[in-house]
C-alpha positions in Angstrom: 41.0 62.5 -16.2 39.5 59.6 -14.7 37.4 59.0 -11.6 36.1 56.7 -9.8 33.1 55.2 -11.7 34.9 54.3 -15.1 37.4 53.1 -13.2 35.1 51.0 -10.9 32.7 50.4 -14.8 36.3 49.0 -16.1 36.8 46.4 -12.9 32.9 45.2 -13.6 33.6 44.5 -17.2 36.7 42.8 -16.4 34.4 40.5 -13.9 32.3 39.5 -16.4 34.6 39.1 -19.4 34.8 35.8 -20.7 38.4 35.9 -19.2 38.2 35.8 -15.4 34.0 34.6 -15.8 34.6 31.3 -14.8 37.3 31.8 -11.6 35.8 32.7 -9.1 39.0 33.0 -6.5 40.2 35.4 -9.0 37.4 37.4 -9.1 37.1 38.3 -5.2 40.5 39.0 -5.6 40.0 41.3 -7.8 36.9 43.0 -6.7 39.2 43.1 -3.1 42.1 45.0 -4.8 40.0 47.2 -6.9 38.0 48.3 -3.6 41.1 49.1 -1.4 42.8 50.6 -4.6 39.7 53.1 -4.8 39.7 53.5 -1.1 43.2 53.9 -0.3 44.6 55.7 -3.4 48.5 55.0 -3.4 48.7 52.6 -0.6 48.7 48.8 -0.8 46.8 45.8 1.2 48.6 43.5 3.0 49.5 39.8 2.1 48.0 39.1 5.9 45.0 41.1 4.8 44.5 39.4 1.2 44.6 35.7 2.6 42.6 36.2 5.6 39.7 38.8 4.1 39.5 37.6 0.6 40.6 33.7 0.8 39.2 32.9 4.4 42.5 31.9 5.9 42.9 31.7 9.7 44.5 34.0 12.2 48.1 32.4 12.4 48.6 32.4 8.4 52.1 32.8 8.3 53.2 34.3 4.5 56.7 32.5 4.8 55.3 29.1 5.0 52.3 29.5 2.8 53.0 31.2 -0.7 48.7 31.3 -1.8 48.5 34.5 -1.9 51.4 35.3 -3.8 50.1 31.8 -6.1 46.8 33.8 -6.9 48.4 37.5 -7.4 50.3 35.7 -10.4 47.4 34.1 -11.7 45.4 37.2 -11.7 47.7 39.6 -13.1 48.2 36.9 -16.1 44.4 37.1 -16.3 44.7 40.6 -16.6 47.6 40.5 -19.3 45.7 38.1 -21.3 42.6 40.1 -21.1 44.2 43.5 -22.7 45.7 41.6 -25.4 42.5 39.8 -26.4 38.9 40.9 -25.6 39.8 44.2 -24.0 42.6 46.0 -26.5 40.2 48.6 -27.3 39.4 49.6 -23.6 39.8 53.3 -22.8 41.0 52.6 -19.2 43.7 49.6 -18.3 43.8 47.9 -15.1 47.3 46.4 -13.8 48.9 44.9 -11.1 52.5 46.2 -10.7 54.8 43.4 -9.9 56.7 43.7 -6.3 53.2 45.0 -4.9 49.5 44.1 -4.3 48.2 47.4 -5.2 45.8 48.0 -8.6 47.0 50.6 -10.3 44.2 52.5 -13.4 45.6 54.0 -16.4 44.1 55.6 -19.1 45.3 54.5 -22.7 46.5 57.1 -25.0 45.1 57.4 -28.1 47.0 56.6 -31.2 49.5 58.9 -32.5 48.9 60.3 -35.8 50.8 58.1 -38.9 50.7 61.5 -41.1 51.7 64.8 -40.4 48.5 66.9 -42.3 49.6 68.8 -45.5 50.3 72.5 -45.1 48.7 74.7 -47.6 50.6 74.9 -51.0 52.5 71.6 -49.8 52.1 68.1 -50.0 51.9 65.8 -47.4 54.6 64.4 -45.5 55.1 61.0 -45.0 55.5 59.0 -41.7 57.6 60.4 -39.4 59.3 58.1 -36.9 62.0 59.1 -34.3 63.9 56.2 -32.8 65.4 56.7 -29.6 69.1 56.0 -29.4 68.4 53.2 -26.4 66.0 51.0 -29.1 68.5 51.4 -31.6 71.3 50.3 -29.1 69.0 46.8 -28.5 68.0 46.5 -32.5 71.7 46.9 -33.1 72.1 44.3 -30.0 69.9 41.6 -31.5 71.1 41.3 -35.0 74.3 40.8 -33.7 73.2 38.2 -31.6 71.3 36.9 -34.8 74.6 36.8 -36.1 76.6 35.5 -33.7 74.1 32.5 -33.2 74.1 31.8 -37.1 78.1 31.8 -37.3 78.0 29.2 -34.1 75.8 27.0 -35.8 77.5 26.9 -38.9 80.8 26.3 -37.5 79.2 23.5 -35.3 77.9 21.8 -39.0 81.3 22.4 -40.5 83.1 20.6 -37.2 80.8 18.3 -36.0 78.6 17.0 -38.9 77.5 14.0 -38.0 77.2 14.2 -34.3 74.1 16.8 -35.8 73.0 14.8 -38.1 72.5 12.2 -35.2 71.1 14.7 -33.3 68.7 15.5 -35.7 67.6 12.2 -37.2 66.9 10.7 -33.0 64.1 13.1 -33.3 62.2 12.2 -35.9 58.8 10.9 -34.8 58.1 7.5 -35.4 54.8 6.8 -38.1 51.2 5.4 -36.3 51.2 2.0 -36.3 47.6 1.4 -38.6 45.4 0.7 -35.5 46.2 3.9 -34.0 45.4 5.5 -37.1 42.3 3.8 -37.5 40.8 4.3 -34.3 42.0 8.3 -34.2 41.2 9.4 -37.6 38.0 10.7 -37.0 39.6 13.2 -34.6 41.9 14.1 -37.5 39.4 15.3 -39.8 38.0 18.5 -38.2 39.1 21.9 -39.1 39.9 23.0 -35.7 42.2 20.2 -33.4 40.1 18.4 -30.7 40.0 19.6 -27.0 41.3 17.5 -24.4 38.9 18.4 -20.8 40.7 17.1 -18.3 38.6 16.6 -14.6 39.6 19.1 -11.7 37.3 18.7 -9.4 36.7 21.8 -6.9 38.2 21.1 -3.4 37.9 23.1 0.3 40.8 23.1 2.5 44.7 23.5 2.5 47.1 20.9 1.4 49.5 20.9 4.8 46.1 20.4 6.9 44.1 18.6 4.4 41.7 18.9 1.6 38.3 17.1 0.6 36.2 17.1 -2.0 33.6 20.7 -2.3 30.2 20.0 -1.0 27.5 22.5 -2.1 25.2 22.1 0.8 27.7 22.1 3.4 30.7 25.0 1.6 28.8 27.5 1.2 31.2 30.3 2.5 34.6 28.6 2.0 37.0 29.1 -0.8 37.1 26.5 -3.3 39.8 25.8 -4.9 40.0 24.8 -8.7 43.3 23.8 -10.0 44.0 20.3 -9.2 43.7 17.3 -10.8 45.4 13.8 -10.1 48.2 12.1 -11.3 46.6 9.7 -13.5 44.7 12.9 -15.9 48.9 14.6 -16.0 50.2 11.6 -17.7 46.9 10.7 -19.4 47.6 14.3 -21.1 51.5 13.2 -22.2 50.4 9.9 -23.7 47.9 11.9 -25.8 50.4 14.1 -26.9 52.8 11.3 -28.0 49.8 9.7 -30.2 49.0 12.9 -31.8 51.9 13.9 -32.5 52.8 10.7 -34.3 49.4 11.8 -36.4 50.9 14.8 -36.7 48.1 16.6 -35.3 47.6 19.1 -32.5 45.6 18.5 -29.2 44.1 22.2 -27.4 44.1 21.1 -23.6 41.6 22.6 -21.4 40.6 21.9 -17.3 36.9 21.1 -16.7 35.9 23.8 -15.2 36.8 26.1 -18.1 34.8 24.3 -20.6 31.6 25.5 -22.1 28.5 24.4 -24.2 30.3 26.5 -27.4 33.2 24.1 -27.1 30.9 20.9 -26.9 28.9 21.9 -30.1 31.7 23.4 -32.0 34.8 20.5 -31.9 35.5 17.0 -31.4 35.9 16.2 -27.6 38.1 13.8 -25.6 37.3 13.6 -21.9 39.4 12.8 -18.9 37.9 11.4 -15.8 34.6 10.6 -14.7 31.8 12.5 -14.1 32.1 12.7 -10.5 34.8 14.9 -10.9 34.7 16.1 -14.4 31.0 17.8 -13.9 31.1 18.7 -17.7 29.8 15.3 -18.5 26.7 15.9 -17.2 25.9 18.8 -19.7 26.8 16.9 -22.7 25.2 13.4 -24.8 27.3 10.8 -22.7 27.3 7.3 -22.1 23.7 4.9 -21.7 25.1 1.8 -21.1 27.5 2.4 -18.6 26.9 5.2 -15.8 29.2 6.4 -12.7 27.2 6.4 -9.5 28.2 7.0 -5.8 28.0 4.0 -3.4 26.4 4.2 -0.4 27.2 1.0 1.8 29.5 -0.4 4.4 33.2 0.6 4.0 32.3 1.8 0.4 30.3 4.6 1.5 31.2 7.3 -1.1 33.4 5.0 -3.7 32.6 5.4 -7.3 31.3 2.6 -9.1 30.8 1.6 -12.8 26.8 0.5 -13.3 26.3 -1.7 -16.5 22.8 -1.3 -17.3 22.4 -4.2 -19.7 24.3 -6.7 -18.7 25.3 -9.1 -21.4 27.0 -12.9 -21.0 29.5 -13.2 -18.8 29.3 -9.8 -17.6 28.9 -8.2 -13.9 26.3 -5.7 -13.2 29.0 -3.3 -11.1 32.5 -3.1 -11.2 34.0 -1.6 -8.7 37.7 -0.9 -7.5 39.7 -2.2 -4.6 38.1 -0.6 -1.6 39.5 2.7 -0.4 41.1 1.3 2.9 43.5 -1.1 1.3 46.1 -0.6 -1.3 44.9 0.1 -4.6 45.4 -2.9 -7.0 42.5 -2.8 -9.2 40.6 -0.4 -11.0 37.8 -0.2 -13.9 37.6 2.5 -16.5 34.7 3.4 -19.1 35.5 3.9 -22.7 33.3 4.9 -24.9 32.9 6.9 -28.6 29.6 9.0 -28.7 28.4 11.6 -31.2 28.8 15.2 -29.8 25.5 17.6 -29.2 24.4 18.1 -32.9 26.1 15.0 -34.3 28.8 16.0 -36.6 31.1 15.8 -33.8 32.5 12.8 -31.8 33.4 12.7 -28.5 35.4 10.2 -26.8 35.4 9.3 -23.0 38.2 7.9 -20.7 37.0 7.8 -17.6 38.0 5.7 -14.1 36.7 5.4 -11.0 39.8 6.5 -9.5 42.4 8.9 -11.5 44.3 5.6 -11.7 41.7 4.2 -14.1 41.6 6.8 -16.3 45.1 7.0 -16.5 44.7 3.1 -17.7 41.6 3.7 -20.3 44.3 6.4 -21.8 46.8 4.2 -22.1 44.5 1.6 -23.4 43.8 3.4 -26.5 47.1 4.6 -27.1 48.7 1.4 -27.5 48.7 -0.9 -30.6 48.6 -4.3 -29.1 45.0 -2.9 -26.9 43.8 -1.2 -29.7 44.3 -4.2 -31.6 42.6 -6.4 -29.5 39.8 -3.6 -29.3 39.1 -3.2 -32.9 39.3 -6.8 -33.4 36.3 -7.4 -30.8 34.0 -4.1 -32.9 35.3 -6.3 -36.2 36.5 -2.9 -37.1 39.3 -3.0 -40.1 39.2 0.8 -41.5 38.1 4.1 -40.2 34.7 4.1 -41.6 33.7 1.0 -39.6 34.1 2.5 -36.2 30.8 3.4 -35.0 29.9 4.6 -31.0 30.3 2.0 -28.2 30.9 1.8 -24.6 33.4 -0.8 -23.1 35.0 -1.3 -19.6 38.0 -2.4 -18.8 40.1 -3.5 -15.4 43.3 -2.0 -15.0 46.0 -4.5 -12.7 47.9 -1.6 -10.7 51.2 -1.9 -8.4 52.1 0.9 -6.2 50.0 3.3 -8.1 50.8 2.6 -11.7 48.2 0.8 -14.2 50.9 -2.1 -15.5 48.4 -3.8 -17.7 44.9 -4.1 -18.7 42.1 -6.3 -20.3 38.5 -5.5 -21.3 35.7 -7.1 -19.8 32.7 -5.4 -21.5 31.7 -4.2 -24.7 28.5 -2.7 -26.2 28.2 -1.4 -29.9 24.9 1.3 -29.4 23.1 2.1 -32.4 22.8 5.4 -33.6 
């Protein structure tokens, strides 16, 4: 039998499993349902409870208009599921969250059954014995016919329609790289594992239908932050990515900023997505020296991002900044620049803007032949082995929210 400390020693390694150690919402929630679960065996908390005790919301939260709770509940029993088939399969107690109810339910896990019956005396020993019930048998004998079935269909699809699927087939083929695109990729190619893409989600206070703003440390000490949001420009950043790799036939591992860790940045290549005032991992790894993000702190700008250019060479401007955040956004600037990773045999690339348009831009930018072109052609790069780390900048021309074309206006090679 269980009691309450292993069950209350299972919910504290679950807290600090490498899991749920870097969500914090997830873990008060958690810790809440684990503590009424103890407290009130059999019964479970309220949704009213859960979003005003654990996540801070107000008096009038109204469950029909706001679906938080229920968001998080999903979340954490996905946690849980992922947890149990990974790092915790071995753990003699399991910890689940029933769907249809907000109560955390302990179970003990049953030891393995014997494989072999043991040899009587005078007799040798049997072999595995395994008793099917008749229900599993019923959905085996279910699923090869629907094996079947499907393998008939498609057959008799060839047989009638031939070249409608060889159409089909051939409209999917993926188009080769052109050779810039492989030039300026292919040390992201050569790894053993794929690269990681870290895309910015900066933490935020607040509710959507009432309004949200950026999490300030000083200030947010007791609200819930919350963790999984990043703009529009880092979601199809991610999609033009996949279209390049994909015509390099390679895999890309997607991970949000706050999830990343030191491991990652010394183990594998590295492409980043947005700057570092909202992609904080920047700061822990080797980044850029020529070109830095830095908050303003005058007149209407007060809080903008800018892009500083330490060295300014001919012809270039010693800030560049977007259009100012009280009129329509038709400019932006975006960083990007090939460093070597923490212990140098990794690379890491950074596409960063001083708005989520921008970095949706500097994606772009490299994923095109025609800008890579003119790119490689201003490093005097012609094969893979010639690209060494730089920094450039470019501006971005943008209508209603979309980057419709850009042009670099800066461009430092930095020596090793």
């Amino acid at each position: 039998m269980m009691d309450q400390r292993e069950n209350q020693a299972q919910v504290g390694k679950l807290l600090a499993s490498h899991t749920l150690h870097s969500s914090e919402s997830l873990c008060k929630l958690l810790s809440y349902l684990a503590h009424y679960a103890l407290e009130h065996p059999g019964s479970s908390p309220k949704e009213y409870q859960i979003a005003t005790e654990v996540f801070g919301r107000p008096e009038d939260f109204d469950p029909h208009q706001d679906a938080m709770v229920r968001v998080q509940i999903g979340r954490l029993r996905g946690k849980l599921a992922e947890y149990y088939s990974s790092e915790g399969a071995r753990d003699p107690i399991v910890v689940e969250l029933p769907k249809g109810t907000y109560a955390l339910t302990f179970l003990e896990r049953l030891p393995a059954a014997p494989r072999e019956q043991e040899a009587l005396p005078g007799r040798p020993a049997a072999g595995p014995v395994h008793q099917v019930p008749s229900f599993f048998r019923w959905i085996a004998a279910l699923l090869i016919f629907s094996i079947a079935l499907a393998a008939a269909l498609a057959v008799t699809i060839d047989r009638l329609f031939p070249r409608r699927v060889a159409q089909a087939h051939s409209s999917l083929e993926i188009p080769a790289a052109p050779a810039s695109i492989r030039t300026f990729w292919n040390g992201f190619l050569t790894g053993h594992e794929p690269p990681w893409v870290i895309f910015s989600n900066a933490a935020f206070v607040g509710r959507p239908d009432t309004g949200m703003r950026y999490y300030d440390a000083k200030r947010d000490v007791n609200l819930i932050t919350l963790d999984h949001y990043t703009g529009v420009g880092e979601v199809l950043a991610v999609h033009s990515l996949d279209t390049v790799f994909r015509q390099l036939q390679q895999d890309l591992r997607v991970k949000r900023g706050s999830l990343f860790s030191l491991d990652d940045a010394k183990n594998n290549d590295l492409i980043f997505l947005g700057s570092p005032s909202e992609n904080l991992t920047l700061l822990e790894i080797p980044t850029t020296k020529d070109f830095s993000f830095q908050r303003m702190h005058c007149c209407s700008r007060e809080g903008s991002i800018e892009i500083v250019n330490a060295h300014p060479g001919s012809g270039e401007s010693k800030e560049y900044r977007a259009s100012p955040s009280n009129q329509p956004l038709t400019e932006d600037y975006a960083v990007i620049a090939l460093v070597k990773g923490l212990q140098g045999t990794h690379s890491v690339l950074i596409l960063a803007g001083t708005t989520t348009i921008g970095t949706q831009a500097a994606v772009e930018y490299v994923c095109h032949q025609n800008s890579l072109d003119e790119l490689l052609h201003a490093l005097g790069v012609s094969s893979p082995a010639e690209l060494k780390p730089f920094e450039a900048v470019i501006r971005a021309k943008v209508v209603r929210g979309v980057p419709v074309s850009s042009e670099l206006v800066a461009l430092h090679k930095i020596s090793n």
